[in-house]
N, C-alpha and C positions, 0 to 999 in steps of 0.2 A: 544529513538528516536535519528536518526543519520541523516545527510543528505544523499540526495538519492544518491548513490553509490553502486558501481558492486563489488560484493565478489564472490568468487569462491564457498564460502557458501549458501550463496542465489540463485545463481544462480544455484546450486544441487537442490535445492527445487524448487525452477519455473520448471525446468524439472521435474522434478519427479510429480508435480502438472500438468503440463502441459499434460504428458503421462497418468495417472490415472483419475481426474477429465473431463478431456477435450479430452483424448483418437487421443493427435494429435501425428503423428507418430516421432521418437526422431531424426530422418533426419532432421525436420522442425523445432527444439529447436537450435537457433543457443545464443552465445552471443552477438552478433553484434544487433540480435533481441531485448534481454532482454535491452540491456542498450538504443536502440530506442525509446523501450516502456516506460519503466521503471526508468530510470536512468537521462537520456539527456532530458531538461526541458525550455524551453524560461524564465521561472522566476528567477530573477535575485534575490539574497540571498543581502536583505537588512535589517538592521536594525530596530524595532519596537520600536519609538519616545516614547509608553507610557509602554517599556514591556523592562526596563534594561536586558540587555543578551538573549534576543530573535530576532527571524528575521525570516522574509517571506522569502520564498522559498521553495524547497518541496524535503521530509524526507521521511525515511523510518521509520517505528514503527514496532518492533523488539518484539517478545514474544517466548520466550526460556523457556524451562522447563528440569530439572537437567542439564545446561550448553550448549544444544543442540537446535537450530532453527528450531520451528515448525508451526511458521508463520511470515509473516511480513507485514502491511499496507504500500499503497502508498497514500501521501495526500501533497497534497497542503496547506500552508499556504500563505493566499493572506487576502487584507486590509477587512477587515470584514469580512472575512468568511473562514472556513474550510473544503476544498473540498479532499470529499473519490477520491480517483483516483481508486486504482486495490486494491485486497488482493488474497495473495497468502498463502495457507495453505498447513499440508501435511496431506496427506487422511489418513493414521494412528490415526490420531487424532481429526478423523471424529467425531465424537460424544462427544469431546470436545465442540461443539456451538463455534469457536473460531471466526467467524465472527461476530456472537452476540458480542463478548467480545468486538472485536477490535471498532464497532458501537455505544459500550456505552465507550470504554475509549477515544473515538473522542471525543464525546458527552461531553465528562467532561473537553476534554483541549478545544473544544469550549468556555466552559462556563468560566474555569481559564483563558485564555487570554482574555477572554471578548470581542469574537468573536462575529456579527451578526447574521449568520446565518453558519446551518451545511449543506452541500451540500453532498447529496450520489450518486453521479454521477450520468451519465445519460444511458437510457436504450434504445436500438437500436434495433425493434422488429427483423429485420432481420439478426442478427445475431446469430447466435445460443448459441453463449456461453456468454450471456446476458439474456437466456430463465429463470432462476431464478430470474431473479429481476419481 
């Protein structure tokens, strides 16, 4: 888990997801987009009074397999709670379940930081690439 920042790495995979899962055209994959969405954040990275070396603010979680990035969570961490933002996977690895993973390893740093509540973002009928949740 790193803080949310733009890699040239990551940002091959948002496209690459973005074009196969979401079939949006690679005209429209800018990085100016990804680091809006993704990256640039109002939460201010503060220190957690009962969690020595941890801090709010919002990270990315990183899941690599032989040295290579095959997924990566976006979340929030805020004063009680553990909010999913986005997840981005690569469709090669479809049948990995790697959104299951990434929902139960939230689930667990919920519970280790002794979070409130787990938040899985919110579901927007009108949108279409929300139609899964």
């Amino acid at each position: 888990m790193e803080l949310a920042s733009f890699t040239e790495e990551k940002f091959a995979l948002y496209s690459k997801y973005q074009q196969l899962v979401h079939n949006d055209p690679i005209s429209k994959i800018k990085k100016s987009g990804f680091k809006s969405f993704l990256v640039d954040t109002p939460i201010t990275v503060e220190p957690i009074p009962s969690l020595p070396g941890k801090a709010y603010g919002s990270y990315h979680g990183l899941y690599r397999l032989d040295g290579n990035l095959i997924a990566f969570s976006v979340i929030d961490i805020l004063p009680g709670a553990l909010s999913s933002v986005y997840f981005v996977w690569d469709p090669d690895y479809s049948a990995l379940g790697l959104g299951n993973l990434s929902a139960l390893q939230e689930i667990g740093l919920t519970r280790e930081w002794s979070l409130e509540r787990y938040m899985m973002g919110f579901y927007i009928h009108v949108f279409v690439k929300m139609y899964y949740k």
